[in-house]
ZADO-1210 file (C-alpha; in nm, 4 decimals, padded with zeros to 6 digits):
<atoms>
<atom x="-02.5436" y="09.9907" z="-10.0189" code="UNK" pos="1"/>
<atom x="-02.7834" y="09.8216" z="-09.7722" code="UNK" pos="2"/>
<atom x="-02.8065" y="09.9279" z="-09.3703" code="UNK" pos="3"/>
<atom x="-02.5627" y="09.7343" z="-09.1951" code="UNK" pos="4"/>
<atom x="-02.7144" y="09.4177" z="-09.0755" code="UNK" pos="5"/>
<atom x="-02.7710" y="09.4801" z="-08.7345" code="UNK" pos="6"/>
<atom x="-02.9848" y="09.7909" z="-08.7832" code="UNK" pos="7"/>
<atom x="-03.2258" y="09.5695" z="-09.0253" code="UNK" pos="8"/>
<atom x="-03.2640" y="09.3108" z="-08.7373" code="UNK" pos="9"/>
<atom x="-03.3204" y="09.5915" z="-08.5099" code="UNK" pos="10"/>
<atom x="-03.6103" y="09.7247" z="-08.7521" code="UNK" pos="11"/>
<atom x="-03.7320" y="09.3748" z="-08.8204" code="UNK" pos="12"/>
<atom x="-03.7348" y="09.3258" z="-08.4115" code="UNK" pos="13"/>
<atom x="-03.9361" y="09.6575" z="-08.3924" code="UNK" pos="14"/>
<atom x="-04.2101" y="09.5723" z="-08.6413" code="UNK" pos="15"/>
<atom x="-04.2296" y="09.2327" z="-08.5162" code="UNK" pos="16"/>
<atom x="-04.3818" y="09.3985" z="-08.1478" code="UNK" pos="17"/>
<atom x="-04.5550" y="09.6151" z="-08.2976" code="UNK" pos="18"/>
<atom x="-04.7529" y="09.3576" z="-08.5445" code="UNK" pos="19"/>
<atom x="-04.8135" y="09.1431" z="-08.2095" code="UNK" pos="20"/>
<atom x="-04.9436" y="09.4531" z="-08.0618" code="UNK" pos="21"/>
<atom x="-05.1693" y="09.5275" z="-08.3676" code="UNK" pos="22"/>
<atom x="-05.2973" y="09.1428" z="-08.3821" code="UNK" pos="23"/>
<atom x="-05.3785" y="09.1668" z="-08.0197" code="UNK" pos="24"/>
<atom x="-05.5355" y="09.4690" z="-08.0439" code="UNK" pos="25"/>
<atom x="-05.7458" y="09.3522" z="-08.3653" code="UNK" pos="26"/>
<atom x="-05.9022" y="09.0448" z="-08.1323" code="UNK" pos="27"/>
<atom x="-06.0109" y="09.3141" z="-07.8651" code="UNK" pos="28"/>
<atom x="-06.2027" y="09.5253" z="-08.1059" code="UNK" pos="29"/>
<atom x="-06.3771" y="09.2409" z="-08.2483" code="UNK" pos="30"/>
<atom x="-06.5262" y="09.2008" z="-07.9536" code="UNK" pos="31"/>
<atom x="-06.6582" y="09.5765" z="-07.9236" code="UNK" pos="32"/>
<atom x="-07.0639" y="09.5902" z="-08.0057" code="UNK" pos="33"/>
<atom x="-07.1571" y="09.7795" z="-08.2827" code="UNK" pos="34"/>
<atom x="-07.5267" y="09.8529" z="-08.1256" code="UNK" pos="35"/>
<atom x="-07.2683" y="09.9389" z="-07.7613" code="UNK" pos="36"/>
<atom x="-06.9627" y="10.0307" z="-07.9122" code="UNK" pos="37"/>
<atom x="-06.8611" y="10.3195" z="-07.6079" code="UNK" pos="38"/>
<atom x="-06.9561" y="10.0828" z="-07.3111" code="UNK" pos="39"/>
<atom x="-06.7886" y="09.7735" z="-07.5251" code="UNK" pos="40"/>
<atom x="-06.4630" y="09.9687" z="-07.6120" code="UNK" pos="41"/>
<atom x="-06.4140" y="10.0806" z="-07.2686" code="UNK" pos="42"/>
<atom x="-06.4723" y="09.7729" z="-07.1301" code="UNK" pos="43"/>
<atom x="-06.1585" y="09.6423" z="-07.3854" code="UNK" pos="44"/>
<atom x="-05.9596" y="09.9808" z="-07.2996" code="UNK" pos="45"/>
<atom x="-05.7443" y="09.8167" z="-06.9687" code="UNK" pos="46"/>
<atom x="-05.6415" y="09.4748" z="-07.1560" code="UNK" pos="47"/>
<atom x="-05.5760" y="09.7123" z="-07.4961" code="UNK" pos="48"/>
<atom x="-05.3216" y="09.9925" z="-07.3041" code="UNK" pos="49"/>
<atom x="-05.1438" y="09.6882" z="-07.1525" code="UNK" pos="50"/>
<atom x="-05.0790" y="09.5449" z="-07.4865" code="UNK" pos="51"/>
<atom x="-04.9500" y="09.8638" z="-07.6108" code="UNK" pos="52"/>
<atom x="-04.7392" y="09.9631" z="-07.2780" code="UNK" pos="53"/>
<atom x="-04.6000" y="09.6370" z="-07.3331" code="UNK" pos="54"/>
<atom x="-04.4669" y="09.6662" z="-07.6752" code="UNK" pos="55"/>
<atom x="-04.3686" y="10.0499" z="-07.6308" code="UNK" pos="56"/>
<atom x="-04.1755" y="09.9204" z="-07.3499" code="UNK" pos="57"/>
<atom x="-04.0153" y="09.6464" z="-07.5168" code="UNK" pos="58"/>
<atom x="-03.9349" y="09.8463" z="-07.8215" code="UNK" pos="59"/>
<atom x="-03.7708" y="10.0985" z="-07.6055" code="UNK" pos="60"/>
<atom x="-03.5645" y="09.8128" z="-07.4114" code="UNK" pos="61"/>
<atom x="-03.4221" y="09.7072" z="-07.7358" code="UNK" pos="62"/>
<atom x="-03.2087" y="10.0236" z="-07.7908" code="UNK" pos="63"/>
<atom x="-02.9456" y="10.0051" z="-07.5664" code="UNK" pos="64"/>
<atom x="-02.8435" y="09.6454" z="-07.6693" code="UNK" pos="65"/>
<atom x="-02.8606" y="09.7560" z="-08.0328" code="UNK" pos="66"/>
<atom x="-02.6608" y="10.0786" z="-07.9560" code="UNK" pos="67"/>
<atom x="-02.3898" y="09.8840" z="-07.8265" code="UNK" pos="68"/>
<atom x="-02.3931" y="09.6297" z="-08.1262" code="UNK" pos="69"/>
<atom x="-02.3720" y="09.9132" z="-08.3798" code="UNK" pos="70"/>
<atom x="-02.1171" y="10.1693" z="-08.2000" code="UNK" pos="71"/>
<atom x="-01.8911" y="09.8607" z="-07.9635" code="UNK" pos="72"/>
<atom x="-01.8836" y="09.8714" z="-07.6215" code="UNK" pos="73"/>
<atom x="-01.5936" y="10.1427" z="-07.6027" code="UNK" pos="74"/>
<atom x="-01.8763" y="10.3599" z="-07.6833" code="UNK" pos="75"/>
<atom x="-02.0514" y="10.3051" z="-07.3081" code="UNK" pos="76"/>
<atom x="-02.3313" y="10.6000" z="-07.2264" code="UNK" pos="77"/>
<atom x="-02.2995" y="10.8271" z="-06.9792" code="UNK" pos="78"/>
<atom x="-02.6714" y="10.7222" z="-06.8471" code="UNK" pos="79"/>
<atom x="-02.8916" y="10.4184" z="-06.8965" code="UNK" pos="80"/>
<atom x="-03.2388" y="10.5035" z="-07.0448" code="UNK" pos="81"/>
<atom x="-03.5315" y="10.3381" z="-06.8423" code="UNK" pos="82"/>
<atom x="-03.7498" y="10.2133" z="-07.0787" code="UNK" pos="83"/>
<atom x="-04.0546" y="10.2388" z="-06.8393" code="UNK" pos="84"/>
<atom x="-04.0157" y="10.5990" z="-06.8939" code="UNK" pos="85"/>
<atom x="-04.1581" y="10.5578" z="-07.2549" code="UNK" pos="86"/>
<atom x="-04.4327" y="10.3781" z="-07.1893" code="UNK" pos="87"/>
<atom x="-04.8204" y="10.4966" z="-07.1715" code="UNK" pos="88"/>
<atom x="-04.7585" y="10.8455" z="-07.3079" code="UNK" pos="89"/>
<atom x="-04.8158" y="10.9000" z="-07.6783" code="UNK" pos="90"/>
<atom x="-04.5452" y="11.0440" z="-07.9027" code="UNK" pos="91"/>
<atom x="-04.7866" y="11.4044" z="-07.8311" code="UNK" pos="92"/>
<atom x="-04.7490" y="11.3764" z="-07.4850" code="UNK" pos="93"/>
<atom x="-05.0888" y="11.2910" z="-07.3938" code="UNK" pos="94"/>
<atom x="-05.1912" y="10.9811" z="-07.1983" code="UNK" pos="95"/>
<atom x="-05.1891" y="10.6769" z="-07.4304" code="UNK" pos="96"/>
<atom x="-05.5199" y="10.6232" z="-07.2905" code="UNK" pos="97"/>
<atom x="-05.6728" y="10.9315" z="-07.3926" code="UNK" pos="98"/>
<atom x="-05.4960" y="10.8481" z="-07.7554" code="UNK" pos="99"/>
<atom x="-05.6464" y="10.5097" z="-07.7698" code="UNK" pos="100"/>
<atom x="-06.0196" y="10.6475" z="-07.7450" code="UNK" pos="101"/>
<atom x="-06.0072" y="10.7988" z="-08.0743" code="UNK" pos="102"/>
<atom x="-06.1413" y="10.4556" z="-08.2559" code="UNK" pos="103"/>
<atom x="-06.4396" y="10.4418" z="-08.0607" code="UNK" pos="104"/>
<atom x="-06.4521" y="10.8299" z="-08.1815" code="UNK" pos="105"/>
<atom x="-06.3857" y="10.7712" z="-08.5264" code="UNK" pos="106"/>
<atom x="-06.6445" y="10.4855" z="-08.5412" code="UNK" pos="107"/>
<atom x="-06.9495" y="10.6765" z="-08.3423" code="UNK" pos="108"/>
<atom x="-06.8653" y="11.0178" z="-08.5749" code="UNK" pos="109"/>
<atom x="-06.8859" y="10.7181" z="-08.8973" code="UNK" pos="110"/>
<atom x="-07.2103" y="10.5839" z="-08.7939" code="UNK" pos="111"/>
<atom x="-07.3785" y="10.9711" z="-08.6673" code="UNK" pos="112"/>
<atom x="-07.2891" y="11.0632" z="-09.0381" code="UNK" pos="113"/>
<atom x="-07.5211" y="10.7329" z="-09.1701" code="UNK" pos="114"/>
<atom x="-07.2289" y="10.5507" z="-09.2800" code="UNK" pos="115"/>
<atom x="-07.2634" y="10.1736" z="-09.2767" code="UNK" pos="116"/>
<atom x="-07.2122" y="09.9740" z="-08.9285" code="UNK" pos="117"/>
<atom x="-06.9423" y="09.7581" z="-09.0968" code="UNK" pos="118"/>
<atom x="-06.7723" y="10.0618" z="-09.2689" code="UNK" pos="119"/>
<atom x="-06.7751" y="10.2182" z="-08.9014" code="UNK" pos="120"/>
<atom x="-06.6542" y="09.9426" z="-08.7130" code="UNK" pos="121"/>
<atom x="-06.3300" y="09.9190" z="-09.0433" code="UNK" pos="122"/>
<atom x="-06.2226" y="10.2883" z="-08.9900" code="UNK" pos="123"/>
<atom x="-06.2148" y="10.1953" z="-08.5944" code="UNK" pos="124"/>
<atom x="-06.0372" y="09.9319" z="-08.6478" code="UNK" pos="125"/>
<atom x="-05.7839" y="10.1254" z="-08.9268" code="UNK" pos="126"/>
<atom x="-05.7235" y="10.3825" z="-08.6471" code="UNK" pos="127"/>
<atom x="-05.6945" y="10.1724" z="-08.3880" code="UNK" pos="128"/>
<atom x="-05.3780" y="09.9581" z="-08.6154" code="UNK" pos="129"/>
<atom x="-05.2489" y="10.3275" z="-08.6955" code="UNK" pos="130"/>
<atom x="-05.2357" y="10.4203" z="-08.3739" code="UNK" pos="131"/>
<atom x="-05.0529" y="10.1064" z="-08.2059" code="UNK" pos="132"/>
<atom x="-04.8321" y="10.1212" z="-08.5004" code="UNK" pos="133"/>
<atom x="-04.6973" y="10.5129" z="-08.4789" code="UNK" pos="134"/>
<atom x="-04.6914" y="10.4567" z="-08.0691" code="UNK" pos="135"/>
<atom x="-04.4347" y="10.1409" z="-08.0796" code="UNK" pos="136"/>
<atom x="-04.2038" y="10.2574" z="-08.3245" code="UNK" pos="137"/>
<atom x="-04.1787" y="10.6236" z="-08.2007" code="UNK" pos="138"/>
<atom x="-04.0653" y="10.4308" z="-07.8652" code="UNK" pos="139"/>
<atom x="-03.8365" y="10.2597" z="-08.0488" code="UNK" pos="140"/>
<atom x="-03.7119" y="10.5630" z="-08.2033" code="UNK" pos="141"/>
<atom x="-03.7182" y="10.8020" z="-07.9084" code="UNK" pos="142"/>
<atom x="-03.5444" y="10.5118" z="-07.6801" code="UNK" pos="143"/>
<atom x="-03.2658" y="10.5099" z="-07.9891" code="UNK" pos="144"/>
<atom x="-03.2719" y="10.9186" z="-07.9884" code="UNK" pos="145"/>
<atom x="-03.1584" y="10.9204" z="-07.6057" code="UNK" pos="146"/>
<atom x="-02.9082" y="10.6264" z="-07.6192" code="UNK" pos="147"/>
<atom x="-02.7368" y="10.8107" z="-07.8893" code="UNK" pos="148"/>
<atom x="-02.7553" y="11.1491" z="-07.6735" code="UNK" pos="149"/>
<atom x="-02.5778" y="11.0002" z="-07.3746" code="UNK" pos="150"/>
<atom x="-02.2713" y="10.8989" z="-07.5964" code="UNK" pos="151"/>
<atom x="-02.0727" y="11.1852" z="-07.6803" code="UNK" pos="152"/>
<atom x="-01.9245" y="11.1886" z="-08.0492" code="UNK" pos="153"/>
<atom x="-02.2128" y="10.9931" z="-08.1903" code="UNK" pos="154"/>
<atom x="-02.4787" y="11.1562" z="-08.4383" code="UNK" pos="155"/>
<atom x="-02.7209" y="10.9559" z="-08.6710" code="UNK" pos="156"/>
<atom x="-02.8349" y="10.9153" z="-08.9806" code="UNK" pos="157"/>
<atom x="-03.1789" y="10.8026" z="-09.1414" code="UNK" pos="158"/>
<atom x="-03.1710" y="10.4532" z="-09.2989" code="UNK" pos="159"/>
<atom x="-03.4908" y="10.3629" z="-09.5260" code="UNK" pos="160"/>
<atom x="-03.6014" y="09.9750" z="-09.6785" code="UNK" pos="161"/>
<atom x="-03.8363" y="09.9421" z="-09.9147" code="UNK" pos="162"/>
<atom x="-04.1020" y="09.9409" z="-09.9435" code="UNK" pos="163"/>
<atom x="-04.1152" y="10.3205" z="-09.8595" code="UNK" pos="164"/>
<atom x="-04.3259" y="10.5959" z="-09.8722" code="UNK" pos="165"/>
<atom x="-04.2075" y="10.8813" z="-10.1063" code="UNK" pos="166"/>
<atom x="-04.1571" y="11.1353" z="-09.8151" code="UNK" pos="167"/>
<atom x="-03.9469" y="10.8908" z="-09.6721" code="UNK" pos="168"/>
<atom x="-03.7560" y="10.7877" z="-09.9640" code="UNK" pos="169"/>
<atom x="-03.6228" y="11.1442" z="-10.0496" code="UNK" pos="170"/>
<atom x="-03.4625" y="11.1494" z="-09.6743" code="UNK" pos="171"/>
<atom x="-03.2548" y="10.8399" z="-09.7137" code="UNK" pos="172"/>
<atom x="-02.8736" y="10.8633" z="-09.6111" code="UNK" pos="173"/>
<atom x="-02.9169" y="11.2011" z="-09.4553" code="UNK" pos="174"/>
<atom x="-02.7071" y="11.2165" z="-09.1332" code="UNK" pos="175"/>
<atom x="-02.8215" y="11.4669" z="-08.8691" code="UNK" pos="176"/>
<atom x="-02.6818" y="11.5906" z="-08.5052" code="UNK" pos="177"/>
<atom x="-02.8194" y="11.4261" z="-08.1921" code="UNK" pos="178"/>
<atom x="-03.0813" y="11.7179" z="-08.1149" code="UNK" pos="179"/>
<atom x="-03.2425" y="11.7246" z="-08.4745" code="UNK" pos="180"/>
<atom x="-03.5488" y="11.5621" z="-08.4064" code="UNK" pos="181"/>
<atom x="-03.6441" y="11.2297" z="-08.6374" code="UNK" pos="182"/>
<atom x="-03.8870" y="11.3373" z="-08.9038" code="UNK" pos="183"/>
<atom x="-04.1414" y="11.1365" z="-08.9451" code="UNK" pos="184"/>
<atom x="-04.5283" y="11.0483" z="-09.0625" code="UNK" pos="185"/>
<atom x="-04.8124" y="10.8513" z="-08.8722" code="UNK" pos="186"/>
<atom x="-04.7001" y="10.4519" z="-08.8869" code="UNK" pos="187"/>
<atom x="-04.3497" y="10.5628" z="-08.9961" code="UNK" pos="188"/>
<atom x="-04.0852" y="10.2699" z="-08.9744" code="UNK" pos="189"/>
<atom x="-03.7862" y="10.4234" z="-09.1217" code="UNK" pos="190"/>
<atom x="-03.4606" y="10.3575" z="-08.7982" code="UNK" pos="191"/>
<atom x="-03.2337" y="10.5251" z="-08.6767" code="UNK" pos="192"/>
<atom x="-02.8491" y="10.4251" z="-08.7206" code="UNK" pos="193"/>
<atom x="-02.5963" y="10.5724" z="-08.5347" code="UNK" pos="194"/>
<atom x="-02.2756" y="10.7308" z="-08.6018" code="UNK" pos="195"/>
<atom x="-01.9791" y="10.9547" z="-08.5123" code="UNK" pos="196"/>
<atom x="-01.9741" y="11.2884" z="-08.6075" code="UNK" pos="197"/>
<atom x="-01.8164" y="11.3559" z="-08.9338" code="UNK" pos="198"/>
<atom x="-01.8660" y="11.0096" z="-09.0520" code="UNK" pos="199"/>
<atom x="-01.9849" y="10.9614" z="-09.4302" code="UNK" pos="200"/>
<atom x="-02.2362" y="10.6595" z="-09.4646" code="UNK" pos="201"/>
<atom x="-02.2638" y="10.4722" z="-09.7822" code="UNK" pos="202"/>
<atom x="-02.6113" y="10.3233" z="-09.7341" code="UNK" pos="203"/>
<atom x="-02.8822" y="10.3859" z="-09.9553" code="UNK" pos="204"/>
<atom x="-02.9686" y="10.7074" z="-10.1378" code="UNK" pos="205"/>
<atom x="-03.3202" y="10.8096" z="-10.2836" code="UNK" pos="206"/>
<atom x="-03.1856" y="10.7744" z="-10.6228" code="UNK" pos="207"/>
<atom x="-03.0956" y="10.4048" z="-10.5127" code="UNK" pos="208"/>
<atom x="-03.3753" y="10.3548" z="-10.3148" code="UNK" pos="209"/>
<atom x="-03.5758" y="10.4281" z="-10.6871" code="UNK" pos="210"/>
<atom x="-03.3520" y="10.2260" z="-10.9370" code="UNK" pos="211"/>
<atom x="-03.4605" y="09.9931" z="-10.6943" code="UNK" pos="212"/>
<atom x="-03.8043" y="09.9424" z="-10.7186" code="UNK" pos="213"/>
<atom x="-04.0531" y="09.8110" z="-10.9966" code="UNK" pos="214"/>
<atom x="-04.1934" y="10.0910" z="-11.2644" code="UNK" pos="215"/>
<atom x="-04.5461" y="09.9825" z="-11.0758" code="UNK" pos="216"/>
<atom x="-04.3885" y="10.0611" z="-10.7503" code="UNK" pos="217"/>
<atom x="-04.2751" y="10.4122" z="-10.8688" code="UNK" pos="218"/>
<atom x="-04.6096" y="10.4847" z="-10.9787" code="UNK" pos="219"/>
<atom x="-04.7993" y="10.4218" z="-10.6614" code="UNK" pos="220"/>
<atom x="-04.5066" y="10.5737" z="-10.4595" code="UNK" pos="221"/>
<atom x="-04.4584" y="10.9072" z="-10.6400" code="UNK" pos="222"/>
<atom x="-04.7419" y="10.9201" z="-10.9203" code="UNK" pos="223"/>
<atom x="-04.7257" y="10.9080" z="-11.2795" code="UNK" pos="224"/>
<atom x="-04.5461" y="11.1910" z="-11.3846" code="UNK" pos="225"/>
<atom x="-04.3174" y="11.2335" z="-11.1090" code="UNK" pos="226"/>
<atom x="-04.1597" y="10.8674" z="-11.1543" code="UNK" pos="227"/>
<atom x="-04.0879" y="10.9283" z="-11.5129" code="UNK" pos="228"/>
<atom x="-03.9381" y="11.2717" z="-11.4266" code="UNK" pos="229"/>
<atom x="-03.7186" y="11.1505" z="-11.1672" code="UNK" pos="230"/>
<atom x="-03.6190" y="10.8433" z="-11.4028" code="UNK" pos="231"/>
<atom x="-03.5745" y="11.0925" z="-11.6712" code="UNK" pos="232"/>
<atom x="-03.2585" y="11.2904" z="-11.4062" code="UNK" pos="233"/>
<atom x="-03.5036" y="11.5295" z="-11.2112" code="UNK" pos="234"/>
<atom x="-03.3856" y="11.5561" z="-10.8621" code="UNK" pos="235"/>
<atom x="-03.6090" y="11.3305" z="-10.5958" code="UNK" pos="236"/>
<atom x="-03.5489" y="11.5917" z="-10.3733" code="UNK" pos="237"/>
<atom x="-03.6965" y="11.9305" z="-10.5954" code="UNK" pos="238"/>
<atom x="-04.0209" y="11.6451" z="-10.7033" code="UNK" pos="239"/>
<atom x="-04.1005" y="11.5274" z="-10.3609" code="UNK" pos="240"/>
<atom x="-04.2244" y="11.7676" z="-10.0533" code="UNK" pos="241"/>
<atom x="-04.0338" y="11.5587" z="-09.8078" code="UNK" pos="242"/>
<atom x="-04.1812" y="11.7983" z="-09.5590" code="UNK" pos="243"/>
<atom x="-04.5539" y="11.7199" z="-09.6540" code="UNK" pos="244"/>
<atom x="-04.6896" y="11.4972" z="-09.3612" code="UNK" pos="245"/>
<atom x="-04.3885" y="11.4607" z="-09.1334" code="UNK" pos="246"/>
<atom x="-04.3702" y="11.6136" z="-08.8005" code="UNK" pos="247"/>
<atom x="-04.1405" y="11.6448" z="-08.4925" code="UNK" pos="248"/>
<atom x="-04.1725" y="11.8586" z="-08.2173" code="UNK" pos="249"/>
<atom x="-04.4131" y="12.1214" z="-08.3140" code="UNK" pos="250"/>
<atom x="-04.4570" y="12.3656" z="-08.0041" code="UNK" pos="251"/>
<atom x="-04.2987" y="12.2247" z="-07.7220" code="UNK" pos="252"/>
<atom x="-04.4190" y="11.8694" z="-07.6434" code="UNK" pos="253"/>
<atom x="-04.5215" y="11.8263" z="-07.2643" code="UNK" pos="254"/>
<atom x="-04.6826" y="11.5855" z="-07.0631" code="UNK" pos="255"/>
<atom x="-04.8449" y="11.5240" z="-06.7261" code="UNK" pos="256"/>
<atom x="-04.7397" y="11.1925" z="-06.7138" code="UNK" pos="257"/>
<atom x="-04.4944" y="11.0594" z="-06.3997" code="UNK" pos="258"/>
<atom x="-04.5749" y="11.4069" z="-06.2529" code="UNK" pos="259"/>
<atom x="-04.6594" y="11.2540" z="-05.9263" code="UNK" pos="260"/>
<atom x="-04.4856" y="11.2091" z="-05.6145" code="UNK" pos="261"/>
<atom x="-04.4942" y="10.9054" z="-05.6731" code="UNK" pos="262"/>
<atom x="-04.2540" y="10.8112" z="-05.9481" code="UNK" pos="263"/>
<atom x="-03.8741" y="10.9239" z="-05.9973" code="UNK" pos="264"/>
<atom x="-03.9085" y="11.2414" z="-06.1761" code="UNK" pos="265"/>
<atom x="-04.2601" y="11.3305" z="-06.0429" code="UNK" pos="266"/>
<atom x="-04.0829" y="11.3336" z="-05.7020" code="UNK" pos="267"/>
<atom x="-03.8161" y="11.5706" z="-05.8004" code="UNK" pos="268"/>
<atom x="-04.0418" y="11.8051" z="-05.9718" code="UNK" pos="269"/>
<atom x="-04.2447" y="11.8332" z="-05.6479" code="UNK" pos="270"/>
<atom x="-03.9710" y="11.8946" z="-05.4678" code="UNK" pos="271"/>
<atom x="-03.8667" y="12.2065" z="-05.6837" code="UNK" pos="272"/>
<atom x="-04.2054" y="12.3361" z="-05.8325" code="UNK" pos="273"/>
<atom x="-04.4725" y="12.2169" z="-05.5362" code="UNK" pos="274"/>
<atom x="-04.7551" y="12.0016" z="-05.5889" code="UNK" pos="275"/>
<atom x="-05.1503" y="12.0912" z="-05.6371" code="UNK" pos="276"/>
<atom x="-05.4620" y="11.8210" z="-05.6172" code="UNK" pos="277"/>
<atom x="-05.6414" y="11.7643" z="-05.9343" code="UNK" pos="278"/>
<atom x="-05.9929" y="11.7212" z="-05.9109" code="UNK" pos="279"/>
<atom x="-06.0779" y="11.3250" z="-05.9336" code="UNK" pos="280"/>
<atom x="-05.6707" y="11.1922" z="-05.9066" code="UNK" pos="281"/>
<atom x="-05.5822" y="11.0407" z="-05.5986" code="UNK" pos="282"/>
<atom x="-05.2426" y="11.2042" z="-05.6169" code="UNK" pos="283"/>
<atom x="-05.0889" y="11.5422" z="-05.5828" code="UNK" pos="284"/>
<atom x="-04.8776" y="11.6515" z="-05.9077" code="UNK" pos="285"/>
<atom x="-04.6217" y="11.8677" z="-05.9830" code="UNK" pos="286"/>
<atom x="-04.7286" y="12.2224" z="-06.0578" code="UNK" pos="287"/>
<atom x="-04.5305" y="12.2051" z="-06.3959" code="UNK" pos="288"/>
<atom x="-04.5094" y="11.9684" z="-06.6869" code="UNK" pos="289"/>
<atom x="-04.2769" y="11.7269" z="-06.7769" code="UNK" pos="290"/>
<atom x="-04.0985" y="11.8023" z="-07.1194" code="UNK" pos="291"/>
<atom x="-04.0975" y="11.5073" z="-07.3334" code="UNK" pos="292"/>
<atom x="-03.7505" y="11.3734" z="-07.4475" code="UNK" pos="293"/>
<atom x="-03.6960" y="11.4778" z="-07.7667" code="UNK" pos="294"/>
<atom x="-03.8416" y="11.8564" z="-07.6646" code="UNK" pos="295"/>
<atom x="-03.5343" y="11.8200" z="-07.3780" code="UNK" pos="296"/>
<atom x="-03.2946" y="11.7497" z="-07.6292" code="UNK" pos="297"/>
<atom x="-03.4065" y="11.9626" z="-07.9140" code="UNK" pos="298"/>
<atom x="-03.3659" y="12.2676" z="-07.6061" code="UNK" pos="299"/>
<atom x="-03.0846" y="12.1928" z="-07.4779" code="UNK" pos="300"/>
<atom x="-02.7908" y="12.4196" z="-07.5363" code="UNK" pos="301"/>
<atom x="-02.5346" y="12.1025" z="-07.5025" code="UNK" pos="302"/>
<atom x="-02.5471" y="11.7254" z="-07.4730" code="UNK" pos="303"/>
<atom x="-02.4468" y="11.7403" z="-07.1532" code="UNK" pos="304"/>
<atom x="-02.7481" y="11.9743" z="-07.0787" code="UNK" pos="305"/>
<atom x="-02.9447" y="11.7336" z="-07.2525" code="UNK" pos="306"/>
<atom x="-02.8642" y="11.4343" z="-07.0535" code="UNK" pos="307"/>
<atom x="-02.9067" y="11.5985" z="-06.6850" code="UNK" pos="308"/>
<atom x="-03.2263" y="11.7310" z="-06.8289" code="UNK" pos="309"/>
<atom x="-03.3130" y="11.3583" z="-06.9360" code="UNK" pos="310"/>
<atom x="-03.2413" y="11.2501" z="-06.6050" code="UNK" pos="311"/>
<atom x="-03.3870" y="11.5338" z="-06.4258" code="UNK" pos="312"/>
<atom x="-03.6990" y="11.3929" z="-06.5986" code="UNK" pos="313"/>
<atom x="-03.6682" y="11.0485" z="-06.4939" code="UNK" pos="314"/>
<atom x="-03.6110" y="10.9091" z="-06.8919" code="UNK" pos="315"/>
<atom x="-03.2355" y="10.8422" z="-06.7664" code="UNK" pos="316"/>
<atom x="-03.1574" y="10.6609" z="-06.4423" code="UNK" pos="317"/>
</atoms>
């Protein structure tokens, strides 16, 4: 059975910011020098972390209106998410500005190695799309994660369209408690649906998600011999490493951005850890880190826990 409409829109709504973001993106690097490309790239860097604040903001604000679509409004959270709060920090925690260097890295390492200029200036440009693409959707995702945390009862599951990667496929259907973190691999655009606890979901399962594609499709998904051993009865699950590539929260996943006095949360982790000067900032921050959402929930030893630490944090208002 398909996703229920309204999560496909909500997917379709995702991957139409962040294509925007990637064709915006795309015109700024064309105009990076390949005889200047650190002074040229930097000079691109404000107008590029704009684009991509922009659509991980947008694809955060989208959440709550889906939420409410999918679960009814008798389902209100208990906090709002502020999608501000998921802007300009990568899904690692570091500054999306320090993420968005790594093209201009990739192409200078390309061209030191005597690579071609044009075949440097591609793999910049392949990063670059990789990167916008894994930042907006994991917004998307995380904004989903949180909306789903403040409403108590509700769980999701993981809903997959083709076309799919195989690591993907082989989680299809499975449902999973609000503090499981969302599995996933660099550009993943699987969604998030949610539900309430103890529901069964009859939306596609890797074994449909297969029947469903073309015998050339199979091939390039899950190579040769594993498509005819699947279509021969062998378990997706036992042929497939769904593990291979996919991360969540590996260590705990901090950040030092909004840790200034300045903002919400910064303000309230001053207040209860002190501040200290950093060499070169203009403001004081807080003397600890701030835990990224999903570390918060994964932590947390109830969902209540989770949502004051949310909004200790300033991702709740």
């Amino acid at each position: 059975m398909s996703p229920p409409p309204v999560a496909v829109a909500h997917k379709a709504d995702t991957v139409r910011l962040a294509t925007a973001a990637a064709r915006g993106v795309r015109a700024e690097w064309a105009q990076v020098e390949p005889e200047r490309i650190r002074d040229t790239w930097q000079a691109r860097l404000p107008r590029v972390l704009a684009l991509v604040v922009g659509a991980q903001r947008a694809a955060a604000g989208l959440s709550e209106p889906y939420l409410r679509r999918v679960l009814g409004l008798g389902d209100a959270p208990l906090a709002e998410l502020d999608p501000a709060a998921l802007s300009g920090i990568a899904s690692d925690g570091r500054p999306l500005e320090t993420l968005l260097a790594q093209p201009m890295i990739t192409a200078l390492t390309y061209l030191t190695t005597g690579r071609a200029v044009g075949d440097a200036m591609a793999a910049g440009l392949a990063m670059l799309e990789l990167i916008v693409g894994t930042q907006v959707h994991d917004a998307a995702r995380m904004a989903d994660l949180i909306g789903i945390t403040t409403r108590p009862g509700v769980a999701y599951t993981r809903v997959v369209t083709l076309p799919a990667c195989a690591r993907c496929i082989v989680l299809a259907g499975q449902t999973y408690a609000f503090s499981e973190g969302f599995e996933r691999h660099p550009n993943c655009d699987c969604g998030i649906v949610p539900i309430r606890s103890g529901e069964n979901v009859p939306w596609s399962s890797p074994r449909e998600l297969f029947d469903a594609m073309s015998p050339a499709e199979r091939i390039r998904r899950f190579g040769a011999g594993a498509a005819e051993a699947i279509r021969d009865g062998a378990d997706i699950g036992q042929v497939v490493n769904a593990r291979r590539g996919m991360t969540t929260a590996a260590g705990r996943l901090l950040t030092r951005e909004g840790t200034t006095r300045r903002g919400y949360a910064g303000a309230r982790m001053v207040a209860a850890s002190g501040s200290a000067r950093v060499p070169g900032e203009r403001h004081a921050r807080a003397r600890v880190l701030r835990p990224m959402p999903e570390q918060i929930i994964a932590e947390a030893p109830s969902r209540e826990a989770a949502i004051e630490g949310l909004r200790r944090y300033g991702y709740l208002t």
